[in-house]
N, C-alpha and C positions, 0 to 999 in steps of 0.2 A: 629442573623444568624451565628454568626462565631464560634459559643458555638454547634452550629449543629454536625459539626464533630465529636467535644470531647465526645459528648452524645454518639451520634452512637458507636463510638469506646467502652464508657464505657459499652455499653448494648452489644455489641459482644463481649467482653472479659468476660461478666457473664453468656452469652447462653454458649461459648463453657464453660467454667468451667462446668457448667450445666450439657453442653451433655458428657464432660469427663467421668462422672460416669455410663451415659449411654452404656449396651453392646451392643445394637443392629447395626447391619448394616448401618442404617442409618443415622446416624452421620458422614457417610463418604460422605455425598452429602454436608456437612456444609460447609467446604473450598468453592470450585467455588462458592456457595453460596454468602457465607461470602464476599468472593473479588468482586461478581457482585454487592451486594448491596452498598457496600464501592464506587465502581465506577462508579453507577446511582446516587449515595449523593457528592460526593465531583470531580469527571468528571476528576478523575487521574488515570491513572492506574497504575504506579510504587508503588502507596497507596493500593490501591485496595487489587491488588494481594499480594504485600506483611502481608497484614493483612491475605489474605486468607491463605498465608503458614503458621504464624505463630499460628494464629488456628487451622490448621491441626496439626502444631506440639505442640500444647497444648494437641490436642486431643491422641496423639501418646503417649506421655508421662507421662498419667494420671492425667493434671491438675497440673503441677507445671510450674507457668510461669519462673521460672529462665533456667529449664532447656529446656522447650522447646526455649527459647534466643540461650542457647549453642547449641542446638539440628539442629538449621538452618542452621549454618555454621560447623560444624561437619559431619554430617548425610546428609543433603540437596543438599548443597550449594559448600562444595569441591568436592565430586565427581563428580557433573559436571564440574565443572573446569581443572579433569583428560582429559576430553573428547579433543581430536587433535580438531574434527568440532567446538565446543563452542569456545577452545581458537584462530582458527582463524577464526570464525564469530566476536568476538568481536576487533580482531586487524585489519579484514578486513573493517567493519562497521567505525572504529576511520580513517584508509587511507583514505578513495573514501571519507567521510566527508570535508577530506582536499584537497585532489581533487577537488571536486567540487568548493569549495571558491577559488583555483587558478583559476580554468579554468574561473571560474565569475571575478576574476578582470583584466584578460588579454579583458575583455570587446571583446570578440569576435561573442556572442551574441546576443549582441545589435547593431553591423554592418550586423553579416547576415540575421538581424530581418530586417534592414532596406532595405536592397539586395533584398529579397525576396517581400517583400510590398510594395515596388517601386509604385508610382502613374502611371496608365493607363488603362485600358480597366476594366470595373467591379472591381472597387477598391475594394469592399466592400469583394466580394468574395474570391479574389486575398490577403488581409488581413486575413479570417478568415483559410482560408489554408494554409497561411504560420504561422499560430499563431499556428495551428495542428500541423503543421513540427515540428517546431521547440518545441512545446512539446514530439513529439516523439523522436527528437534528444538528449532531456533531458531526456533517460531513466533511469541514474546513482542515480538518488535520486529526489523523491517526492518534500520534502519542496524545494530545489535549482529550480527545475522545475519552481513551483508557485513564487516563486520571481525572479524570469531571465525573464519569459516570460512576465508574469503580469507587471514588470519592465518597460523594454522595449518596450510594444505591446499600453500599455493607450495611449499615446499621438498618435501612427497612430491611434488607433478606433477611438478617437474624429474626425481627418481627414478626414478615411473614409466613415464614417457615421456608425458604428456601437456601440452598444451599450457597454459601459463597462461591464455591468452585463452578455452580451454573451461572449465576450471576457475572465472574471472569468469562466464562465460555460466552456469555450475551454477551458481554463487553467490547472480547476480543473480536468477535466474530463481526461487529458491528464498526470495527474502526479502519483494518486497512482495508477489508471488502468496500466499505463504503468510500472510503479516503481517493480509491481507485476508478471509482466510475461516477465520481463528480464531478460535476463541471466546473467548478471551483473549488480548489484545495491545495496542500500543500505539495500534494502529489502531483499536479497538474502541471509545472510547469518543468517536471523531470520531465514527467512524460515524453512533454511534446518534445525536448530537447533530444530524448533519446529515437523517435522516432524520425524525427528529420537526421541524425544522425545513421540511424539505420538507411534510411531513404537515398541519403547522399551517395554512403558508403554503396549501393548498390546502384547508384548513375541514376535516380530518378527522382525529376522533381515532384513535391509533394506540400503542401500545404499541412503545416504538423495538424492543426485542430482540427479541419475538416478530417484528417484520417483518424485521430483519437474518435471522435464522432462515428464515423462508421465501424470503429473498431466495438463499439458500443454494447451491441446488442450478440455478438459472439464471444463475451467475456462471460464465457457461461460459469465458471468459480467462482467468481463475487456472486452472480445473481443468485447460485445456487444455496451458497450462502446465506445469503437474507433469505432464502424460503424457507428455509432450513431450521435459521433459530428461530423466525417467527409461529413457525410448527409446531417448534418445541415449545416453546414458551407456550402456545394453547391448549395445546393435548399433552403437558409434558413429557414429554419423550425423553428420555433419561435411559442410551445403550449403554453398558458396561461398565464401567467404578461408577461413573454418573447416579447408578438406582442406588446406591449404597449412601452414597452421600447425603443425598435428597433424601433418605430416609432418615438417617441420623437427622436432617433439618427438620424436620417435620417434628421429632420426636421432640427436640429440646423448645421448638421453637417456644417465645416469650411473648407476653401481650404489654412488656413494659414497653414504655416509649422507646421510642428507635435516637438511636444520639443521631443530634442536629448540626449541621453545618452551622460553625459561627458566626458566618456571615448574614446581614440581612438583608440580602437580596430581594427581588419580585423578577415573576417572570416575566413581565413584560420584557424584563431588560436583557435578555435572553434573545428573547423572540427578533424584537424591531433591530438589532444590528445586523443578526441574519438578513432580513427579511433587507436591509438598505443594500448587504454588501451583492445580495443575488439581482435587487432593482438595477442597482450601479452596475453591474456586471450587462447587463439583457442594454439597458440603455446605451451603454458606454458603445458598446458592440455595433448597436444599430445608426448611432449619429457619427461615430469615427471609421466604420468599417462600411457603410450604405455606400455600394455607387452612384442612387438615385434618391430621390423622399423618401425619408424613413415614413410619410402618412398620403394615403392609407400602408400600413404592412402586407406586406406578400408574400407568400411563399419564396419564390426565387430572389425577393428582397434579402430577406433573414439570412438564404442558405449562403447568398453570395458575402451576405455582413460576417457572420461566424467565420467564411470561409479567407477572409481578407486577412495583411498583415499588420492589422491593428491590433493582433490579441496581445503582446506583451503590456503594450501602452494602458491598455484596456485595461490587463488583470492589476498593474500596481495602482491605479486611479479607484478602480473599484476595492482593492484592499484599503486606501488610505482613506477612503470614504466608509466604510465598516467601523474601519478604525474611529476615526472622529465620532461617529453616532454611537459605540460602543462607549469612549468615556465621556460623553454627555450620558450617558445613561448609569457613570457608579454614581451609588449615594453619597454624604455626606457635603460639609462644608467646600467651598468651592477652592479654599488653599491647599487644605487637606487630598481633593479630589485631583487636583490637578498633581499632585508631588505621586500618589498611588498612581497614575495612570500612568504616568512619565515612568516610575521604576518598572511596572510592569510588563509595558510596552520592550523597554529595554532587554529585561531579563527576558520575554518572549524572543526575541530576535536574538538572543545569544543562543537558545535553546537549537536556532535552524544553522551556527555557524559548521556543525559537523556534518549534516548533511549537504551542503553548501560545497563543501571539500571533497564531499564522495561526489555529485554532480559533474565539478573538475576533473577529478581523477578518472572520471567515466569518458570524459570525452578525450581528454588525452590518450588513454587506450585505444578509445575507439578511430583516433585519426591516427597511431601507429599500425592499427590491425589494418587501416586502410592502404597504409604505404608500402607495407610488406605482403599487398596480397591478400589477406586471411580470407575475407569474404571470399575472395575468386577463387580460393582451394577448395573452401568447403561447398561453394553452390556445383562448380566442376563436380568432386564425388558425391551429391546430391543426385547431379544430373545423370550420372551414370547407371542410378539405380532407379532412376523413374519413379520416382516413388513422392512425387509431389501431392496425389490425395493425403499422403498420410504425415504430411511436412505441420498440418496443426496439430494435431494432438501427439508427435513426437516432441515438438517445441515446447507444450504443456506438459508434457511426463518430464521431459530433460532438466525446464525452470523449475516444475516442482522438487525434482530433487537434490538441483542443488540449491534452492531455498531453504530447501528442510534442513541440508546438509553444513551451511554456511550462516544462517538467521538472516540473512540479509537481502531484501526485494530490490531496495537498490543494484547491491551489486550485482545482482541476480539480472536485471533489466541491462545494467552496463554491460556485462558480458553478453548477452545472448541478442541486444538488436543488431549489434552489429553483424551479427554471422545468419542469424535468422530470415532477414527481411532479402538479403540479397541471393540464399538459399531458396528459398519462396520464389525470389521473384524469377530465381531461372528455370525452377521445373514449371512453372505456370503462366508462365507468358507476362505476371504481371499486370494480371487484373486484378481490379478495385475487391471482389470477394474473399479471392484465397490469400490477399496480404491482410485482408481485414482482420482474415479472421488467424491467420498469424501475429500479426501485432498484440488481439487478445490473448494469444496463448502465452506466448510472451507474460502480461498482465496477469492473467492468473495464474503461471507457473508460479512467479514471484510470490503471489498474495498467498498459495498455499502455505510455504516457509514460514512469511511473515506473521499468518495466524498461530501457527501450530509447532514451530522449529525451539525447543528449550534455549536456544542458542540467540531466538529473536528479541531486540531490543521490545516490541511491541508484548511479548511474550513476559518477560519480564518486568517491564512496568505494570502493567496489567493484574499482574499477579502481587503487587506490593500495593497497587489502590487498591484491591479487593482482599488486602490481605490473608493473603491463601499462600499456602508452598507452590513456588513453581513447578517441581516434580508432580504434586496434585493436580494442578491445572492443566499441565502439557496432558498427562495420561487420561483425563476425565476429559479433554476435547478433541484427542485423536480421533475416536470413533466417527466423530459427527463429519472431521474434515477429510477421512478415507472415504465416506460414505457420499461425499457431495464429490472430492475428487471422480470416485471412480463415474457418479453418474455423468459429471462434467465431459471425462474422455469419451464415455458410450455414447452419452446420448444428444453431447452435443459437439467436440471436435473432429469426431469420428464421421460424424453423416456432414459437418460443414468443410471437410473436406472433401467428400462427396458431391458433393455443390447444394445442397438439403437447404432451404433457407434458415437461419436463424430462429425466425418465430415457432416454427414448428419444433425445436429441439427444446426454446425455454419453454415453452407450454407442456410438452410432455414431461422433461426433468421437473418441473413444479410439481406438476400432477406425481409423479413416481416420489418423489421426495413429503409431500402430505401425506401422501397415502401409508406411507411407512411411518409416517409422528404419528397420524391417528390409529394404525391398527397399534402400533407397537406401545404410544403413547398412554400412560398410567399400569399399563401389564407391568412393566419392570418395577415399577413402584410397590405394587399389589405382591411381589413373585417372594418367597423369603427366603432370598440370597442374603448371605451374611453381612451387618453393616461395618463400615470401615469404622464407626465409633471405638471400637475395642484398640485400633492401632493408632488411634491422633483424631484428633480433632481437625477438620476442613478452616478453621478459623485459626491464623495464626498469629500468635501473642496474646490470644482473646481466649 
């Protein structure tokens, strides 16, 4: 099996030599090609895609592999590097990294986990909402999410009677849905990276944040998402293995103490680093980005500050200010505090060099697919079939599945802005709605994978702070992420293709998505379907 890749590899470096000699057009579909199939066989995407560039740039340069080598980092790969946004998406990405891992060892987490899930009245409930909170408290970054929460939250589920495997499904559900539609996060400066790249790649200037911003309120998958688990968690709603589990919980559950985080944390210290790095963020935006007096504030003040290109400057200034107010806030002696914070800082910012790599590799694809055409094939046979109403929620069903297929949002997002946006932008003219609401589909194709794909790094960490089997966990939160996918395409890229405003699609998916936790909500619990206890335990090593 480990000869698999080498193969593959050796048979994609003979197709493209192949297609080198080929004129037609179509060779310009090989790249994304090439990098999906690399990342369905070996479930990397920094591999993936960079195969896919350098096959483009095989193809670019008629088949001489030395120069398409030189050709990547010459032609590809430095002029993105010229770009202000790229170099501070990736110095911003390397901060909040190290942010995160301070803010995790002032242990302030795991005191206002325990604050909040205090024993009393409907424990179970009273845990599964504060397990939502405090994932949405953790919107700075995905993986920190799933390991603070899941950390922290196992030893109350055992207590409260709830199952670990919903506890991973809150986890999960609450880290790249949320990672996704913050304004600050670790996610935020791919984003915009890959959105101005789509923009480019399609001839149209675009202010990345102002359009992440309107892409906002059409990323109906994350939202749907949080409606979703917060549902759950109040009406328990537990479709499919889910009732089974949650009953074995209930059954065993303990009234002994829940094991404590070692650390001695306070919440405050939790709290005030967010609360500086969002100040730092909102301020920084309005004195660096204002064309006129930040006071009094305006409307067209604010939209034009956001809208400036002061956000990179902004986002590392407000990480490194998080940063700083994060380790005045660990305990202990101030030699000692300073040596913790410095390691952890460190080790945070190692944690972001892999994703770091996949950002790179994303934009070098994406400026070969630019040079050989790709976008101009696929928006042409796009254009042919008119079919631009349905260009969002094909984008959403497409990223969904190869998320699910690959684990990977990243490389999910690398592949599809570039061919997406300039797709869009020729069956529609190119107004601010139907790229908006492409750009979301985009985002939540990706975030489907990311929640739910066994193959997803989010997937998997997740499943080891809440220690549960991954196989458990994938199968016990399909249900929930079918159930919001499909309301996602019905009821909101469907009619926002349409031109339907936004509001009107999350209002009804909300309402359609409660309305299904509370009728369906404690039935499956009550129903006596067999419990999985007889086959394992949902708690594993425990």
């Amino acid at each position: 099996m480990r000869r698999l890749p080498v193969i593959a590899g050796l048979v994609l470096v003979v197709v493209t030599a192949i297609l080198s000699s080929v004129s037609a057009d179509w060779r310009a579909l090989w790249p994304p090609l090439a990098a999906l199939l690399v990342i369905l066989a070996v479930r990397r995407a920094l591999v993936g895609l960079l195969v896919g560039g350098y096959a483009g740039a095989v193809l670019l340069v008629g088949g001489d592999p030395w120069q398409a080598y030189l050709a990547v980092f010459a032609d590809h790969l430095a002029p993105s590097l010229a770009s202000p946004w790229k170099v501070g998406a990736i110095a911003f990405t390397l901060v909040l990294g190290g942010f995160a891992a301070v803010l995790d060892a002032g242990g302030g987490f795991a005191a206002l986990m325990r604050r909040l899930a205090a024993p009393g009245r409907d424990a179970r409930r009273r845990f599964q909402l504060a397990a939502v909170g405090l994932g949405l408290l953790c919107f700075f970054d995905g993986l920190a999410n799933s390991m603070m929460v899941g950390r922290v939250g196992r030893g109350l589920a055992d207590r409260c009677g709830v199952a670990r495997v919903k506890l991973a499904y809150i986890v999960d559900s609450t880290s790249s849905a949320v990672a996704c539609v913050a304004l600050v996060s670790t996610w935020i400066a791919y984003q915009l990276t890959m959105i101005e790249e789509g923009f480019r790649i399609a001839g149209l200037e675009v202010n990345p944040y102002a359009a992440f911003l309107r892409s906002l309120p059409y990323n109906f998958h994350s939202w749907f998402t949080l409606v979703l688990v917060a549902a759950a968690a109040v009406w328990n709603y537990a479709p499919g293995p889910m009732a089974g589990f949650e009953r074995a919980a209930r059954a065993r559950a303990s009234t002994a103490a829940a094991a404590q985080d070692p650390r001695p944390g306070r919440a405050w210290s939790a709290l005030v680093p967010l609360a500086a790095l969002l100040l730092a963020f909102v301020v920084g935006f309005l004195v660096l980005g204002s064309p006129g007096p930040i006071w009094p504030p305006t409307r067209q003040g604010m939209v034009a500050a956001f809208g400036s290109d002061a956000g990179p400057l902004v986002m590392v200034l407000a990480g490194l200010v998080g940063t700083l107010v994060a380790a005045a806030t660990v305990g202990g002696p101030l030699a000692g505090r300073v040596g913790r914070t410095a390691r952890a800082f460190t080790a945070g910012v190692r944690t972001m060099l892999g994703p770091i790599l996949v950002l790179i590799a994303a934009w070098i694809l994406g400026s070969v697919m630019q040079s050989l055409g790709t976008a101009d094939l696929i928006a042409g046979l796009v254009r042919t079939v008119d079919s631009g109403a349905f260009v969002p929620v094909a984008t959403f069903l497409t990223g969904a599945l190869v998320s699910f297929a690959s684990g990977t949002s990243w490389g999910t997002m690398g592949l599809l802005f570039p061919l997406a946006i300039p797709a869009a932008a020729a069956v529609t003219g190119g107004g601010d709605a139907p790229l908006a609401a492409t750009v979301a589909a985009v985002f939540s194709g990706a975030v489907f994978g990311d929640h739910c794909s066994p193959f997803s790094d989010t997937t998997i960490v997740t499943s080891i702070a809440c220690e549960v089997e991954p196989h458990d966990h994938v199968r016990t939160q399909i249900p929930y992420a079918l159930v919001t996918a499909a309301v996602a395409a019905l009821v909101g890229f469907v009619p926002a293709g349409l031109g339907v405003a936004p509001g009107w699609s999350l209002l009804s998916g909300a309402a359609i998505l409660i309305a299904l936790a509370r009728w369906r909500g404690d039935r499956t619990l009550r129903a006596g379907a067999r419990s999985p206890a007889s086959s394992g335990s949902d708690v594993r090593g425990g």
